[in-house]
Every structure is written in C-alpha cells, then in structure tokens.
BARORO-831148 format. One record per residue (C-alpha): residue number from 1; z, x, y; residue in three letters. Coordinates in pm, 1 decimal. Layout:
<dolos>
NUM Z X Y ala;
...
</dolos>
This chain:
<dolos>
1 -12457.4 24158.4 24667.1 unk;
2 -12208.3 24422.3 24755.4 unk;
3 -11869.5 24395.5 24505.8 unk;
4 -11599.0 24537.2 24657.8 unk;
5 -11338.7 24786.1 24415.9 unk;
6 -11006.6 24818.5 24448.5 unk;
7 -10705.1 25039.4 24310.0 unk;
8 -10471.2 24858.4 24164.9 unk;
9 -10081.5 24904.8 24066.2 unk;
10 -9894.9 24711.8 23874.6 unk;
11 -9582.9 24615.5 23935.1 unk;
12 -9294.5 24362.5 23730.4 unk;
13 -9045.8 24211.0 23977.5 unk;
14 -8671.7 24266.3 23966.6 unk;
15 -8357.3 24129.7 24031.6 unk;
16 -8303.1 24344.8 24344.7 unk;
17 -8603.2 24240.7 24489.2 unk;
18 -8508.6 23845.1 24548.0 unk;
19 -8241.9 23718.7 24801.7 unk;
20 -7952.3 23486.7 24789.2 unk;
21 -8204.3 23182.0 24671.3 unk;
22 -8393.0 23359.1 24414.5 unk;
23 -8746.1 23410.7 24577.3 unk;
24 -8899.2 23771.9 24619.3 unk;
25 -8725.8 23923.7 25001.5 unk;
26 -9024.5 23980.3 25195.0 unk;
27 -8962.5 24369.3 25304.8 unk;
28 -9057.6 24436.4 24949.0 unk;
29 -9420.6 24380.6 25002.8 unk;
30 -9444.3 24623.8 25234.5 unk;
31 -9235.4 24878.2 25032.6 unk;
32 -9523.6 24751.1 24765.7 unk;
33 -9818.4 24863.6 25000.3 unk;
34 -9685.6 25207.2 25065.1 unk;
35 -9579.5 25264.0 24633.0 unk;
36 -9975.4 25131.4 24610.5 unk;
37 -10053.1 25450.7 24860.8 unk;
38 -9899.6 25673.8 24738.3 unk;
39 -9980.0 25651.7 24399.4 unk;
40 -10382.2 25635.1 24495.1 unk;
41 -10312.1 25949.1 24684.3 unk;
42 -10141.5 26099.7 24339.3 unk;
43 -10419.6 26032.1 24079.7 unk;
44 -10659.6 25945.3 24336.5 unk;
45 -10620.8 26277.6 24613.6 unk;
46 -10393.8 26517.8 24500.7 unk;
47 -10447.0 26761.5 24702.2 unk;
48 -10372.4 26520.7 25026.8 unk;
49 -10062.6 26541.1 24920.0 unk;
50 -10038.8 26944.7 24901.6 unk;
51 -10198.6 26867.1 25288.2 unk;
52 -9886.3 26665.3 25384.5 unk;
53 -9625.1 26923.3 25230.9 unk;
54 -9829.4 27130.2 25515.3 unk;
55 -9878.3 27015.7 25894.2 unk;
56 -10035.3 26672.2 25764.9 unk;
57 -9882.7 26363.4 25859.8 unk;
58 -10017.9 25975.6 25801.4 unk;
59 -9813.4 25763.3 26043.4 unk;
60 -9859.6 25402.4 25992.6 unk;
61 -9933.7 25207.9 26284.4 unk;
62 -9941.3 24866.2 26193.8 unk;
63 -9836.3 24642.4 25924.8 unk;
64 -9868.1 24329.3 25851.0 unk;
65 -9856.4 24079.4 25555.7 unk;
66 -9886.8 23713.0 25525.1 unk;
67 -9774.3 23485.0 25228.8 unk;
68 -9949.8 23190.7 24996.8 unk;
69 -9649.1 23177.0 24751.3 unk;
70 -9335.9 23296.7 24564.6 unk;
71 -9266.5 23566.0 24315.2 unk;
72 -8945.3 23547.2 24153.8 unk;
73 -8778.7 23791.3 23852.9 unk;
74 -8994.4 23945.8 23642.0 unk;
75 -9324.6 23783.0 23733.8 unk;
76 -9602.5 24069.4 23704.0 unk;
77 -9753.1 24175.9 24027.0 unk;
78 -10082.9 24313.7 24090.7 unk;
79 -10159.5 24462.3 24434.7 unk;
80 -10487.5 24625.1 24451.1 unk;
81 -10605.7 24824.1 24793.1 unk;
82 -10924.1 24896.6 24933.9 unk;
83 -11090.4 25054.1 25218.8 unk;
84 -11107.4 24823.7 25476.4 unk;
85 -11222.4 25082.4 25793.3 unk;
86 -11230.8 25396.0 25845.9 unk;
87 -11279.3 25619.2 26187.1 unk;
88 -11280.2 25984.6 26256.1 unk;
89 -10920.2 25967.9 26240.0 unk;
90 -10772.1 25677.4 26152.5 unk;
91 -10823.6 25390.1 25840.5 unk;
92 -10709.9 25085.6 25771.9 unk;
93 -10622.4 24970.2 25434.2 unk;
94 -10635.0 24636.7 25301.8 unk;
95 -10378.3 24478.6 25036.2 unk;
96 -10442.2 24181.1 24790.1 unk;
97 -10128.4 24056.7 24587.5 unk;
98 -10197.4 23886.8 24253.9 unk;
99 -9941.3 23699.9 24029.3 unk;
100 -10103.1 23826.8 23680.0 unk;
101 -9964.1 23535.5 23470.7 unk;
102 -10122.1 23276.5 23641.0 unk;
103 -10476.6 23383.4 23663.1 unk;
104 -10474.6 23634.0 23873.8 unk;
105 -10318.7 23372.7 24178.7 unk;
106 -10346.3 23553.2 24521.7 unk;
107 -9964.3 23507.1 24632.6 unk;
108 -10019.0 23736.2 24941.0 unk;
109 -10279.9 23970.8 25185.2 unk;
110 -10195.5 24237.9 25366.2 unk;
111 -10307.3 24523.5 25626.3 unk;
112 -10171.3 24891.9 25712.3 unk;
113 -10332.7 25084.5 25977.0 unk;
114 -10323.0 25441.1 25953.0 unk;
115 -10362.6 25748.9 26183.6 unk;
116 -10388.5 26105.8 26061.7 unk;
117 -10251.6 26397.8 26257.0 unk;
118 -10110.5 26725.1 26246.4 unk;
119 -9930.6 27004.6 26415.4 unk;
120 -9556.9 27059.3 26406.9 unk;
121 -9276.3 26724.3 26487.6 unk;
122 -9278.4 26677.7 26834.4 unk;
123 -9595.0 26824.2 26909.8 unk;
124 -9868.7 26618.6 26654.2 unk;
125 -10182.5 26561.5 26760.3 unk;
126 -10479.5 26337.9 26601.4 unk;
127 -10694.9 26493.0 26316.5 unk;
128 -10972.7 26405.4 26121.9 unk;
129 -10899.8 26199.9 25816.6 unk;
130 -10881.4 26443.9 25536.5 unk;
131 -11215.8 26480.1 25328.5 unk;
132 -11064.8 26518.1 25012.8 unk;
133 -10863.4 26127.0 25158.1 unk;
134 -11272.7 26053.1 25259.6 unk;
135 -11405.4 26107.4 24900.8 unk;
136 -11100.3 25971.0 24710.5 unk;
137 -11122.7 25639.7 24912.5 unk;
138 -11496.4 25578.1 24904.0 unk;
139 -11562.4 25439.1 24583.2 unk;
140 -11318.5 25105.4 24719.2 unk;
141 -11488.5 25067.1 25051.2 unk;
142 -11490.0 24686.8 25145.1 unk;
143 -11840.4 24595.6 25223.8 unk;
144 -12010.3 24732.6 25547.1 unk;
145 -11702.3 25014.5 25612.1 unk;
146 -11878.1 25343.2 25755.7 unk;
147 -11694.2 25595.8 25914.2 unk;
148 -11671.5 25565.5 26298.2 unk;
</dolos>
C-alpha cells in the first residue's frame, strides 16, 4: 500500500479572516492554497522561484474548494498539498484542510490546476513544468500520478 505525503503549513486563524457572523469568509481558503504554494516552492524549489523573476509564469486555471465545517478565531489550521497530476505542462494540486485541535478533523478539500508557460505578457506560450518544480513535487505524489 502506497501512503501518500503531503507538505503541510500551518496556519492560526484571525479575526480578519471571519465575516459579520463569526465563521471563517470562504475566499480565505483559497488565499490559504496559494500561501501553501508558495511556501513549498520557497523551502521546497527555490530556484522556481529565481525561474518566475525570469519569463516563468504559473497561471492557475481552476480552483475550487468545498466545505465539511467551520473555523472560527484562532482555531489552528493545517492544510497540507500534494501532487495530484501532473502533464508535460500543466499539474494539478490537491488541498486537505485539517482543524488541529480536534484530531486532525478534515473541515475542507480543495483543487488548483496549474499551467506553466513562458515568454513575455501578451505573448506566453505553454512550457514544460520546470524540473527543478518536477523533483521538488515528487516525493508528495498522490498514488498512481505519472507525468503525462
């Protein structure tokens, strides 16, 4: 049997992250996914990110996130990504959200897809997913993910 790793980040919920009612506004687990990205690509693939101060761009296509239960103030969040597919030059990445007080309690799931491409704004056109991305992401491959 196949265990699947993840990266995690943690995160501790405030006060400007609920609405009028108290409950966590839903845009922030999105905002969640992409501070989970970006910090895999800064201990994780470093130099991905010296690629995107170049001609490298990641636009992401698709998002999507669906919801089991609340977070309010200052419950501890744990969102942990992994690999869910990857092509020649796109990947989609896979988000579980984890209320750490209460047994790790999955509170939410969510998806980005993401295509890689380069050249200058106005004029990008697809690329291969970085190796250096390739490597950095393979040790949280969800089981059966192969490159396309």
């Amino acid at each position: 049997m196949t265990v699947s790793r993840y990266y995690e980040y943690h995160h501790t919920i405030g006060f400007e992250e609920t609405n009028l009612v108290g409950n966590v506004y839903y845009v922030n687990y999105l905002r969640w996914q992409g501070r989970c990205r970006e910090m895999f690509l800064h201990e994780h693939a470093p130099e991905v990110l010296d690629e995107l101060r170049g001609d490298l761009k990641l636009f992401t296509l698709k998002v999507d996130c669906e919801f089991f239960a609340e977070l309010a103030p200052f419950d501890r969040l744990a969102v942990r990504m992994r690999l869910a597919e990857l092509t020649q030059t796109q990947m989609e990445l896979a988000f579980d959200y984890l209320r750490i007080a209460d047994d790790d309690l999955l509170v939410a799931r969510g998806r980005q897809r993401i295509a890689c491409m380069r050249g200058p704004n106005g004029r990008t056109e697809p690329a291969r997913v970085p190796v250096g991305l390739v490597r950095a992401l393979s040790p949280f491959r969800g089981a059966g993910v192969g490159v396309g």
